[in-house]
DRENGUKOL-815302 format. One record per atom (N, C-alpha, C): atom name; x, y, z; chain. Coordinates in nm, 2 decimals, m for minus. Layout:
<sites>
atom, x, y, z, kette
CA, X, Y, Z, A
...
</sites>
This chain:
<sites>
atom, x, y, z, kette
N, m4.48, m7.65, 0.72, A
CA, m4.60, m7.58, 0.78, A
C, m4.67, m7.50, 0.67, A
N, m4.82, m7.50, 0.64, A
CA, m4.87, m7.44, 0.55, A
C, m4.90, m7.35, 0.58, A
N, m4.91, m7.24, 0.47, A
CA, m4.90, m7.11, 0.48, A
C, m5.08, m7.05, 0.56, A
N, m4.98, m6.94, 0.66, A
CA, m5.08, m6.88, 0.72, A
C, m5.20, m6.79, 0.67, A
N, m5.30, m6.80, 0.66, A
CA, m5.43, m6.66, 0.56, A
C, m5.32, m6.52, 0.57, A
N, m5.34, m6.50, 0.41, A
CA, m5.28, m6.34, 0.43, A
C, m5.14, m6.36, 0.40, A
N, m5.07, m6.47, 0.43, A
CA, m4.91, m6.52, 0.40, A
C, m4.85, m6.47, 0.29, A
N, m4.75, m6.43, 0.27, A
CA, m4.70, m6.43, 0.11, A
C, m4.67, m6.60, 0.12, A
N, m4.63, m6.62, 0.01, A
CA, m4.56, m6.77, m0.05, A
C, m4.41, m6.77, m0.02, A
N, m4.35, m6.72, 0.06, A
CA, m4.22, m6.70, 0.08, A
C, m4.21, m6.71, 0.22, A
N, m4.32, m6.71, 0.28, A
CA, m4.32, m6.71, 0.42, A
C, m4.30, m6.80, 0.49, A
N, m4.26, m6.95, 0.42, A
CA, m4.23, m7.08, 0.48, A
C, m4.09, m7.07, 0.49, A
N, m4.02, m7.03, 0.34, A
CA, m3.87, m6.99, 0.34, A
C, m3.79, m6.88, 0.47, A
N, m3.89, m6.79, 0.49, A
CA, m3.84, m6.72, 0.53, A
C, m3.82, m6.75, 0.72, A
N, m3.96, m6.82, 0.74, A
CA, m3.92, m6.90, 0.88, A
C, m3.80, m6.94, 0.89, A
N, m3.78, m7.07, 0.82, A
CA, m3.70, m7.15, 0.79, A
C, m3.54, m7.07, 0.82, A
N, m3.57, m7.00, 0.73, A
CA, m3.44, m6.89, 0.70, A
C, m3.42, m6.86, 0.91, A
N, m3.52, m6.79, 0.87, A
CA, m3.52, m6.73, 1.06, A
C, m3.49, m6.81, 1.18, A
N, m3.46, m6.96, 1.15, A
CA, m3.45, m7.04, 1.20, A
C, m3.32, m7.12, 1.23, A
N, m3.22, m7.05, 1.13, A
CA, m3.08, m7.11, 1.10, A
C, m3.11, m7.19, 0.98, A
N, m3.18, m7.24, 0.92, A
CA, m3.13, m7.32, 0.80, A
C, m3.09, m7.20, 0.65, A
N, m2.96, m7.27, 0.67, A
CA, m2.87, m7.20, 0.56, A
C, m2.93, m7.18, 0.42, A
N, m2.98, m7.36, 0.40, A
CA, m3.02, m7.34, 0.28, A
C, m3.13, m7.25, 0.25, A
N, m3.22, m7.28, 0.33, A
CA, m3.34, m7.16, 0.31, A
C, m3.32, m7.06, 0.27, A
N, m3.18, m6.99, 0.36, A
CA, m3.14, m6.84, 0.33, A
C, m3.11, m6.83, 0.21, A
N, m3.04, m6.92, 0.16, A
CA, m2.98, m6.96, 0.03, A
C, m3.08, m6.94, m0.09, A
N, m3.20, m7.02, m0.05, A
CA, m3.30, m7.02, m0.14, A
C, m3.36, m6.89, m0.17, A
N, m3.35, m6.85, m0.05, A
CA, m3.47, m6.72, m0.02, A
C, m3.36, m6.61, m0.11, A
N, m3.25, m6.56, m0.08, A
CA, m3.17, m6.45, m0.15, A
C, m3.16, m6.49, m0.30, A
N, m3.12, m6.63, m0.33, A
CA, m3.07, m6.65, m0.49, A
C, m3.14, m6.57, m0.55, A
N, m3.27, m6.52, m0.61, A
CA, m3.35, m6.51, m0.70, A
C, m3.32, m6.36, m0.73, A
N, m3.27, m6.29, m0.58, A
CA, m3.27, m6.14, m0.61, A
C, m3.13, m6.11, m0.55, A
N, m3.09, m6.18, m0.61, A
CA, m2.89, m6.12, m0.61, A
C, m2.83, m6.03, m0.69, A
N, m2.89, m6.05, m0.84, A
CA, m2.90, m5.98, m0.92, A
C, m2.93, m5.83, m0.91, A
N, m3.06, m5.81, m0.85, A
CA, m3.09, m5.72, m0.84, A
C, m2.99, m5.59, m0.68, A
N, m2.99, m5.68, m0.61, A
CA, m2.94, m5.65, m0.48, A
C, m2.77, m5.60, m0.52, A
N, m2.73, m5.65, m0.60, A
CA, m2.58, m5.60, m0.69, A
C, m2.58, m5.54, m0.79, A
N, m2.69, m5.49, m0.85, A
CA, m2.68, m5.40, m0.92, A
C, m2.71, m5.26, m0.85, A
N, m2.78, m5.24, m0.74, A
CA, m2.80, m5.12, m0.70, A
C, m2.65, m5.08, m0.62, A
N, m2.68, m5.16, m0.54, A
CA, m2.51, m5.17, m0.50, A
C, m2.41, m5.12, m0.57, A
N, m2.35, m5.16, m0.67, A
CA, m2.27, m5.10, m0.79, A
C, m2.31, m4.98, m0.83, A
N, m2.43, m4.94, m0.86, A
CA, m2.44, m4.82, m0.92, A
C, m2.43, m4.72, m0.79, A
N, m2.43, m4.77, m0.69, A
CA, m2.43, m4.60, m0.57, A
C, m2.27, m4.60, m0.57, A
N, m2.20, m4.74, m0.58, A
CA, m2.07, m4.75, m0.53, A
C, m1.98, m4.73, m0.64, A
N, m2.02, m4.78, m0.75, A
CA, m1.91, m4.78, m0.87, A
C, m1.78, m4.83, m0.85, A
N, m1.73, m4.93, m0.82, A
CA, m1.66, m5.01, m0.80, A
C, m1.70, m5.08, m0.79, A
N, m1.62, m5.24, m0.89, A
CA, m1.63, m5.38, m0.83, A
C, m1.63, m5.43, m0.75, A
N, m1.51, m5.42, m0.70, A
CA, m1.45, m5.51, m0.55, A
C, m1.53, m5.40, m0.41, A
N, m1.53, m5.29, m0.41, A
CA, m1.60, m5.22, m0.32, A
C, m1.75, m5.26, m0.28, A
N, m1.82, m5.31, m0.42, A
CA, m1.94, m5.36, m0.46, A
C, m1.99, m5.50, m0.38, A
N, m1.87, m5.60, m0.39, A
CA, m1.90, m5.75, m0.39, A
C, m1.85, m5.74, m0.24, A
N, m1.77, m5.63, m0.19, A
CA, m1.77, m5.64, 0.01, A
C, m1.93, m5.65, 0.05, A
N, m2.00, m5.49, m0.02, A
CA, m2.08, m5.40, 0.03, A
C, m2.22, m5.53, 0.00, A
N, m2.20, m5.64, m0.11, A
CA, m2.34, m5.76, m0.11, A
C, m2.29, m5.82, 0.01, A
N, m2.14, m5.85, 0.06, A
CA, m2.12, m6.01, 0.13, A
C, m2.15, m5.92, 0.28, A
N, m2.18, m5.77, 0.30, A
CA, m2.21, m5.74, 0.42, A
C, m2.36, m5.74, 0.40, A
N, m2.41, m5.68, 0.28, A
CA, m2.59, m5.66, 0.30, A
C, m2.62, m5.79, 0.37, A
N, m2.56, m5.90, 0.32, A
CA, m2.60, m6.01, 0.29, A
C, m2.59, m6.08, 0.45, A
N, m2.52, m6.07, 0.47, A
CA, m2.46, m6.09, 0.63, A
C, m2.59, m6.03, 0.74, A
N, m2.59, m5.89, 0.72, A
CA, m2.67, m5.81, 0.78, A
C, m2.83, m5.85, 0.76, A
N, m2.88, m5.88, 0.67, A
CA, m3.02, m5.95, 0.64, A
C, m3.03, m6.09, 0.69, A
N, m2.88, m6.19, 0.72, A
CA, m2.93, m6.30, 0.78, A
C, m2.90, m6.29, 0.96, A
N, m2.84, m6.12, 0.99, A
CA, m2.89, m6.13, 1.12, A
C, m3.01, m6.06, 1.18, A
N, m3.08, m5.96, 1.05, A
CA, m3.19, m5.91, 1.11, A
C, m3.32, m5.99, 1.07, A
N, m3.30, m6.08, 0.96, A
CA, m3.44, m6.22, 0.93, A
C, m3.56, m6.25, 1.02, A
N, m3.49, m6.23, 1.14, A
CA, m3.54, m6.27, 1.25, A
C, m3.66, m6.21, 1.28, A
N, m3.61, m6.05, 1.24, A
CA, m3.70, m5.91, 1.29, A
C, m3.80, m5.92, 1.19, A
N, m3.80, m5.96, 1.11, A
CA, m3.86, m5.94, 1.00, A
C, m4.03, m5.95, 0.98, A
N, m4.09, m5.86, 0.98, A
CA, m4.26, m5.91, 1.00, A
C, m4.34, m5.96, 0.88, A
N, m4.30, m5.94, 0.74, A
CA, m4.38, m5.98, 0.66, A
C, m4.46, m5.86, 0.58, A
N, m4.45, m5.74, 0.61, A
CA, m4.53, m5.66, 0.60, A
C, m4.53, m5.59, 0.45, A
N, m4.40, m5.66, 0.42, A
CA, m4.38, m5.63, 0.25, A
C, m4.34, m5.71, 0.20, A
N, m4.29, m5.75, 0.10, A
CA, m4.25, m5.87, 0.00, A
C, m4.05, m5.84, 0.08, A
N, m3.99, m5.97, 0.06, A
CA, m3.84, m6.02, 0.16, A
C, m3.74, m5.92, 0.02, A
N, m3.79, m5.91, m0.08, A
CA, m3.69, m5.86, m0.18, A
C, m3.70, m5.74, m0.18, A
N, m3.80, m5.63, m0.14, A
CA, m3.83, m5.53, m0.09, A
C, m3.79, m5.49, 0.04, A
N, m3.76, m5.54, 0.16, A
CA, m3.69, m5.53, 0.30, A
C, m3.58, m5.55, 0.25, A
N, m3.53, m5.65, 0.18, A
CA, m3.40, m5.73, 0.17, A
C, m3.34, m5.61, 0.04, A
N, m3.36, m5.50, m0.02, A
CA, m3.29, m5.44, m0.09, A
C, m3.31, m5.31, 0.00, A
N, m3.38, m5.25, 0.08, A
CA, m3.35, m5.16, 0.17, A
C, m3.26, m5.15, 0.23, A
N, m3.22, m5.27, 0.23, A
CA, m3.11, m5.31, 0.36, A
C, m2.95, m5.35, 0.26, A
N, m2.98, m5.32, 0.11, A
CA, m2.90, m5.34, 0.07, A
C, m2.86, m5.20, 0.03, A
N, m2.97, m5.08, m0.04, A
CA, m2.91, m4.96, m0.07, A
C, m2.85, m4.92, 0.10, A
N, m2.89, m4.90, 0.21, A
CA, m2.80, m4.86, 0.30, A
C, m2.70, m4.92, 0.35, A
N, m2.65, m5.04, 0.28, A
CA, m2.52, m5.07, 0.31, A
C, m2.41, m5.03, 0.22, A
N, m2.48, m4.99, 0.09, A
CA, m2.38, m4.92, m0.01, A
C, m2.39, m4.81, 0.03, A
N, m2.49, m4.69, 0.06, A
CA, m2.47, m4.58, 0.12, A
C, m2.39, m4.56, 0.28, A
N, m2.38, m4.67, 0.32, A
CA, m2.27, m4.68, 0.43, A
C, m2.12, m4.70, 0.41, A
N, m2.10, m4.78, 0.30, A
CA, m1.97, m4.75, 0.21, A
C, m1.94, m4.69, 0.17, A
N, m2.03, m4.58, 0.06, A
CA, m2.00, m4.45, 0.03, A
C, m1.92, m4.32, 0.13, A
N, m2.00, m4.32, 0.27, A
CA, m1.98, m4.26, 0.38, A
C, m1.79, m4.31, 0.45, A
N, m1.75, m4.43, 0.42, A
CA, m1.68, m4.42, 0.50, A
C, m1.57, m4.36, 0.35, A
N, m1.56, m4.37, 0.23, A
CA, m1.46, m4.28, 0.16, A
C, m1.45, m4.09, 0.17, A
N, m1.31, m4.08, 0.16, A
CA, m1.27, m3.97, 0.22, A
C, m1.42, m3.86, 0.09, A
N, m1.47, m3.77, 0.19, A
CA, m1.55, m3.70, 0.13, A
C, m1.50, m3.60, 0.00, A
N, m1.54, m3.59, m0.12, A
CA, m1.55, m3.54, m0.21, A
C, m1.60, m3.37, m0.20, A
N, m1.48, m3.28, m0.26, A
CA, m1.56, m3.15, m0.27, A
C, m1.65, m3.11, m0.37, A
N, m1.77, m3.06, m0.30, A
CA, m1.83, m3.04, m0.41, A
C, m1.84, m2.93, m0.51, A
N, m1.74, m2.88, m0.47, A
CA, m1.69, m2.75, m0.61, A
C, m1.60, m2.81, m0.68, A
N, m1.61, m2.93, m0.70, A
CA, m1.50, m3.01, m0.79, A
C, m1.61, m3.02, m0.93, A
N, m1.70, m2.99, m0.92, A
CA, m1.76, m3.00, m1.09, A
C, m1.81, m2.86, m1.10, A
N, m1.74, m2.73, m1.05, A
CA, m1.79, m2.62, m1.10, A
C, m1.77, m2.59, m1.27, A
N, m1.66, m2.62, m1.29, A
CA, m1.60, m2.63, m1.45, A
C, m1.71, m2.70, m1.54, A
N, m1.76, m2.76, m1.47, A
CA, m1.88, m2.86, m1.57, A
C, m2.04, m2.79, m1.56, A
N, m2.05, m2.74, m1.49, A
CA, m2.16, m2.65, m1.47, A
C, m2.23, m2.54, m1.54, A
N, m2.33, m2.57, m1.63, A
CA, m2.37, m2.45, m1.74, A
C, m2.38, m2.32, m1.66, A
N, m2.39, m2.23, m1.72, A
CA, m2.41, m2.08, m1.68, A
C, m2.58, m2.05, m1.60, A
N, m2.59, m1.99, m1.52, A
CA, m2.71, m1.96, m1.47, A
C, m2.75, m1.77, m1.48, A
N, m2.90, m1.81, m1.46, A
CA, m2.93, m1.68, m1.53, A
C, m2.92, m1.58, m1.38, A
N, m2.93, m1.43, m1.39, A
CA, m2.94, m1.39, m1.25, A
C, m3.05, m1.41, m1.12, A
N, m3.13, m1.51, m1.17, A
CA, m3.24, m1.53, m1.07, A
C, m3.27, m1.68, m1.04, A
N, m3.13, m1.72, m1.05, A
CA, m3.05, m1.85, m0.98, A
C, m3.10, m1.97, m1.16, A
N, m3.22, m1.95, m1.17, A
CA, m3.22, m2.04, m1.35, A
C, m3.16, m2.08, m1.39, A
N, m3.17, m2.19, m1.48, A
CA, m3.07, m2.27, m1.59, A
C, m3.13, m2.22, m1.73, A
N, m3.04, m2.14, m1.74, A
CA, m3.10, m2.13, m1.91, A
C, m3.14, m2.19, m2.01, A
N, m3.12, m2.32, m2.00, A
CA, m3.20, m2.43, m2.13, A
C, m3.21, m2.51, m2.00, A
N, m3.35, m2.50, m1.95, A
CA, m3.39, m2.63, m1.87, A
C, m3.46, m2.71, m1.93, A
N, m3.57, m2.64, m2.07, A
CA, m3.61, m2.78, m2.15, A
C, m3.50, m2.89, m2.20, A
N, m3.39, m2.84, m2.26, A
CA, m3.31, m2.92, m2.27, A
C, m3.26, m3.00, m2.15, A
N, m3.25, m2.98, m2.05, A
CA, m3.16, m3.00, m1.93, A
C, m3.31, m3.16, m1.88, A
N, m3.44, m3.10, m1.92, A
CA, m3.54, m3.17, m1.86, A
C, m3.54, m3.32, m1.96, A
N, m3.52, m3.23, m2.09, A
CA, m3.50, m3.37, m2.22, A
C, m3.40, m3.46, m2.19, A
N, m3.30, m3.45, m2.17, A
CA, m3.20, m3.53, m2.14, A
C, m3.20, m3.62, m1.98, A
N, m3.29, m3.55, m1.92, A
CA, m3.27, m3.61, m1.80, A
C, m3.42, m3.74, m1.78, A
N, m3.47, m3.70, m1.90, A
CA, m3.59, m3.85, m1.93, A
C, m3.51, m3.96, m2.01, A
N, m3.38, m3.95, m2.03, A
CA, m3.35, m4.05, m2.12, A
C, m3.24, m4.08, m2.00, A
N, m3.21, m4.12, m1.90, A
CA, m3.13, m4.13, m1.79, A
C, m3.12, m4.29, m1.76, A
N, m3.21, m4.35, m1.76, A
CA, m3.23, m4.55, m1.79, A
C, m3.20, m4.57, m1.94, A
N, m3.26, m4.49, m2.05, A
CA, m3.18, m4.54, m2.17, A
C, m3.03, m4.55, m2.14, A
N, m2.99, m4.42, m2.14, A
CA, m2.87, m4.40, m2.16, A
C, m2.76, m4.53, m2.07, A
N, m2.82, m4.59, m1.97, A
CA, m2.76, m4.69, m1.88, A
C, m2.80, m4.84, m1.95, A
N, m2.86, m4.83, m2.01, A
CA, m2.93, m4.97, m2.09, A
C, m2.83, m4.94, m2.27, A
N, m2.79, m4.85, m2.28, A
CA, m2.79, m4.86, m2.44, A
C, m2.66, m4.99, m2.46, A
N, m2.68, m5.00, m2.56, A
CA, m2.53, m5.10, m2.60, A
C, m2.41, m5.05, m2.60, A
N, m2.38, m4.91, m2.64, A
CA, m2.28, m4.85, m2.69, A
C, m2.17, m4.86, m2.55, A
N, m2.08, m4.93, m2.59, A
CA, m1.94, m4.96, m2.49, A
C, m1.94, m4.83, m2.42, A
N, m1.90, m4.80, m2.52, A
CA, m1.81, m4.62, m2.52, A
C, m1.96, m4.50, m2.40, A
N, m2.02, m4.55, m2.42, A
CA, m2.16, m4.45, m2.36, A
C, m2.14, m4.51, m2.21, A
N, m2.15, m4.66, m2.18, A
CA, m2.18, m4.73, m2.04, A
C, m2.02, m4.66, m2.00, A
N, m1.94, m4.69, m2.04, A
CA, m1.81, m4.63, m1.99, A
C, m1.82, m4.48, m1.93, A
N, m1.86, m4.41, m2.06, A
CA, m1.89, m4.26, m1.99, A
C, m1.94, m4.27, m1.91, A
N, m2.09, m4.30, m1.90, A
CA, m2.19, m4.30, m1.78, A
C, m2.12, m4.33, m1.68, A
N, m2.04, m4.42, m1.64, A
CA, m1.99, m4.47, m1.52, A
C, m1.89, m4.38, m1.50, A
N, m1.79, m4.30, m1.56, A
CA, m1.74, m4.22, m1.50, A
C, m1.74, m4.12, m1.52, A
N, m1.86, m4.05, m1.52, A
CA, m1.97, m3.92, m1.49, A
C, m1.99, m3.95, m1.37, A
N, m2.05, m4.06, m1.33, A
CA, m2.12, m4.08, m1.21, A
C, m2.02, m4.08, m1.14, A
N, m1.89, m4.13, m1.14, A
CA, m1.78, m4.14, m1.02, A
C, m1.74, m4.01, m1.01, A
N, m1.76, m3.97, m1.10, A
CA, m1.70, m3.78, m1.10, A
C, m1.80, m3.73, m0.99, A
N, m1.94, m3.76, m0.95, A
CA, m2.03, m3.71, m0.87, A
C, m1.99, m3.70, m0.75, A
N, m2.03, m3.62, m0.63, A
CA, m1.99, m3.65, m0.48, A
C, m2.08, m3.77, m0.44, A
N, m2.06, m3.82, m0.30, A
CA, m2.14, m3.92, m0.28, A
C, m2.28, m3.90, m0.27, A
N, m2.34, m3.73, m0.21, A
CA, m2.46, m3.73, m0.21, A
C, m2.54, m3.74, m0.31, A
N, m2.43, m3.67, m0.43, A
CA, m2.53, m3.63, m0.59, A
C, m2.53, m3.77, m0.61, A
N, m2.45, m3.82, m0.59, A
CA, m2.44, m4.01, m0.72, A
C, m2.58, m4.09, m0.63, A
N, m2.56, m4.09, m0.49, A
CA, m2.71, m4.17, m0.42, A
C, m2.85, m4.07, m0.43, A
N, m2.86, m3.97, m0.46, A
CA, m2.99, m3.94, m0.50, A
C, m2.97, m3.97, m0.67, A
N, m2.90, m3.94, m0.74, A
CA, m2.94, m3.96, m0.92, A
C, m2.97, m4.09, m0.94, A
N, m2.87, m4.22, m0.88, A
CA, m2.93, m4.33, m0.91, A
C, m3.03, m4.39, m0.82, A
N, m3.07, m4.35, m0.69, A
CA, m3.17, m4.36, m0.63, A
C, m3.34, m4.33, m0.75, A
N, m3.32, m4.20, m0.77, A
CA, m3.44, m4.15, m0.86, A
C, m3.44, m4.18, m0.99, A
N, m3.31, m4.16, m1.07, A
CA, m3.33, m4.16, m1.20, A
C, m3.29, m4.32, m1.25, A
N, m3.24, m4.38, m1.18, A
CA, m3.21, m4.54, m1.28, A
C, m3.27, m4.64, m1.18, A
N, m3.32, m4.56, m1.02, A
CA, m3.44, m4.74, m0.98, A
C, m3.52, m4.65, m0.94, A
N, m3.62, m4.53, m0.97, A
CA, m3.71, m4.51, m1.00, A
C, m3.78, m4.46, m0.82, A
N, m3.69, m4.42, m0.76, A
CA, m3.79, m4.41, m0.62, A
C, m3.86, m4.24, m0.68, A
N, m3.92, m4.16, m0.57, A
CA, m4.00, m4.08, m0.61, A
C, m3.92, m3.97, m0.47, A
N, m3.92, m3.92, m0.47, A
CA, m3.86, m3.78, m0.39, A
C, m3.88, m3.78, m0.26, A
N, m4.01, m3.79, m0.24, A
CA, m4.04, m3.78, m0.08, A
C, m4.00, m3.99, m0.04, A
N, m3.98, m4.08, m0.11, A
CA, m3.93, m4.14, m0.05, A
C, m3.81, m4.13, m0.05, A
N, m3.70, m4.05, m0.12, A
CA, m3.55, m4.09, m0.11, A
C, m3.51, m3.97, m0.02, A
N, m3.59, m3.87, 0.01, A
CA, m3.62, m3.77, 0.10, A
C, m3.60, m3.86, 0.28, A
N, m3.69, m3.94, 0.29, A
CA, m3.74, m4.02, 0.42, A
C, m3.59, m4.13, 0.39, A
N, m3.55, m4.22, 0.30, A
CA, m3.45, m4.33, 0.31, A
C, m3.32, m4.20, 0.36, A
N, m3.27, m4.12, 0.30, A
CA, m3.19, m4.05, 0.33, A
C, m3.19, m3.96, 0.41, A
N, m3.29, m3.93, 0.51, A
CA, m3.30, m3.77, 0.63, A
C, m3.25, m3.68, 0.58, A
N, m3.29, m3.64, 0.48, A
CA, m3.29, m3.54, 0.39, A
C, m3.41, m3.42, 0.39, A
N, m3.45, m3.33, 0.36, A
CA, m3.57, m3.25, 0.31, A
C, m3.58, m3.31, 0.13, A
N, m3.67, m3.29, 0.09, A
CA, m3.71, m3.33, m0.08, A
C, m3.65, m3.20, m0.11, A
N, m3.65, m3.08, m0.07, A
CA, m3.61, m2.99, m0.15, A
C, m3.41, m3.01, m0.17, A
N, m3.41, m3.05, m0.08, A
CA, m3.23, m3.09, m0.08, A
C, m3.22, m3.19, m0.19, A
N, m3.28, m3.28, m0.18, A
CA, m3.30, m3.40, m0.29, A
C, m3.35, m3.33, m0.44, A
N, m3.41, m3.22, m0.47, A
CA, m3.43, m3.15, m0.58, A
C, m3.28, m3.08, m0.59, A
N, m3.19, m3.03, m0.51, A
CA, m3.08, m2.98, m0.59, A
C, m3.02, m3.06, m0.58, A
N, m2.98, m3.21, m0.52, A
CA, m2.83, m3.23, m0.55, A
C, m2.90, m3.29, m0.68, A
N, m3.00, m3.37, m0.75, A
CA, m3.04, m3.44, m0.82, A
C, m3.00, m3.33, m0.96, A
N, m3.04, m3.21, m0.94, A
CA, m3.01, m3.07, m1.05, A
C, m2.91, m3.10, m1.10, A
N, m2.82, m3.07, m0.98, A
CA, m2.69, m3.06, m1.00, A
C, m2.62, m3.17, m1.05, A
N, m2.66, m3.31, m1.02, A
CA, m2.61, m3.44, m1.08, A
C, m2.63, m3.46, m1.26, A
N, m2.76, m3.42, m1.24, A
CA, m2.78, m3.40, m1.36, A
C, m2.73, m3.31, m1.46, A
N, m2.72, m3.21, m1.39, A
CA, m2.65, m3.09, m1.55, A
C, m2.53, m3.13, m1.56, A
N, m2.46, m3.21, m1.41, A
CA, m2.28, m3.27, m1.43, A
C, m2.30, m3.41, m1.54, A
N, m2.39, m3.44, m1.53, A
CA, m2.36, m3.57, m1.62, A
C, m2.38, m3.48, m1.75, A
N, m2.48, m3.46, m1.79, A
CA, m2.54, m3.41, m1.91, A
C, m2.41, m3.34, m1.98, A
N, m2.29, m3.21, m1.88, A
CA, m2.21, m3.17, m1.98, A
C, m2.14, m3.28, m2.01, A
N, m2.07, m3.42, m1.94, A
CA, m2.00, m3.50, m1.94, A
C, m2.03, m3.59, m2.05, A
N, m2.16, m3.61, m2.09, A
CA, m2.23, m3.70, m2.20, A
C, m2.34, m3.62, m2.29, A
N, m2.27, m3.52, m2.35, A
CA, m2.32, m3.41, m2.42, A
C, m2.36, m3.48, m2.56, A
N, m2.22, m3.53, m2.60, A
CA, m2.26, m3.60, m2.77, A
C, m2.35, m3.65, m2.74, A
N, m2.40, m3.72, m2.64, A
CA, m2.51, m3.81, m2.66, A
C, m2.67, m3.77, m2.64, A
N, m2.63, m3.62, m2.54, A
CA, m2.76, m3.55, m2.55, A
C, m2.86, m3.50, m2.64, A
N, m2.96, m3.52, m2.62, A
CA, m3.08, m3.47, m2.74, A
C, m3.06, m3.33, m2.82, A
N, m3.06, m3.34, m2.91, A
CA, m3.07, m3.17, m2.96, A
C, m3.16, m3.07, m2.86, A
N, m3.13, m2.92, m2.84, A
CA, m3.23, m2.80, m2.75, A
C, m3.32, m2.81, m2.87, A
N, m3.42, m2.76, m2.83, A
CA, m3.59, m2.76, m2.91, A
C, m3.51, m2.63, m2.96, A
N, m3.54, m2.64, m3.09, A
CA, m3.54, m2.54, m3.17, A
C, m3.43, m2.51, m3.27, A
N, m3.29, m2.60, m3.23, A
CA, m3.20, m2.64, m3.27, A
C, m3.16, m2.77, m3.39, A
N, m3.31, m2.80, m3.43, A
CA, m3.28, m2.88, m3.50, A
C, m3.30, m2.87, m3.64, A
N, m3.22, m2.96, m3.76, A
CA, m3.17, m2.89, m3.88, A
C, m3.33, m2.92, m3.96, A
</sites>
């Protein structure tokens, strides 16, 4: 069937798909599996917890296909539907306290402040480096920094800081307020930062 005015180019697959044919679905997910498992991993941090939480997105996208209107690109619906199946994973492990990273926590001034926030702001722009660099020993840390996180702080940090959403949407994906989303993100952040300190930037003013 040729494509309708206004169609994406995926909208013949995606009939198809809506239709029962396997392969289609097949066709239509291959290209962004990749992507659909990496976000996945990073909210879940585990492997095997990881490769359940694709074979249910995945499940779950070939029974909602159907619903599907077109109104955005299929890899864009189709990874919405994959961050809340890893944030539905996260939910069913036993909850995390979150005065379990008080020890990691820099000192605050008396009018609630962080005393070196320029530093705290420097380090928190190099947050995709630090997950891209080569160094074994760094990806290692990074990943268990982040498991050290509770579930809420780890799905807003990698929500915003390693796939790039913007506050008032991870605000609306999560039924959250943005200002809730401003502190757990703080707080994720100053916990990683003490966790991966050697790797942090020098404070402004501290340099030789």
């Amino acid at each position: 069937m040729p494509l309708q005015p206004g169609e994406r180019p995926e909208a013949p697959l995606v009939r198809r798909a809506s239709e029962g044919d396997s392969e289609a679905f097949e066709d239509l997910v291959r290209p962004h599996l990749g992507m659909f498992y990496r976000v996945i991993e990073r909210i879940l941090g585990n492997e095997a917890e990881s490769q359940d939480a694709l074979q249910d997105a995945l499940l779950t996208l070939h029974r909602e296909l159907p619903g599907f209107q077109g109104a955005s690109r299929f890899s864009t619906w189709a990874y919405r539907i994959c961050v809340n199946q890893a944030l539905m994973a996260r939910r069913k492990r036993v909850r995390r306290r979150e005065d379990a990273l008080e020890d990691l926590m820099p000192r605050f001034q008396d009018d609630g402040h962080h005393m070196d926030m320029d530093a705290v702001l420097a380090w928190s722009e190099e947050a995709e480096a630090l997950v891209r660099a080569e160094s074994e020993e760094l990806r290692t840390r990074v990943k268990a920094g982040l498991d050290r996180l509770s579930d809420d702080q780890r799905a807003v940090f990698v929500l915003k800081d390693l796939e790039g959403w913007d506050s008032d949407e991870i605000s609306r994906h999560l039924g959250i307020s943005r200002e809730l989303v401003r502190q757990r993100l703080h707080r994720a952040r100053l916990a990683l930062r003490a966790l991966l300190t050697d790797f942090a930037p020098a404070p402004k003013g501290n340099l030789p």
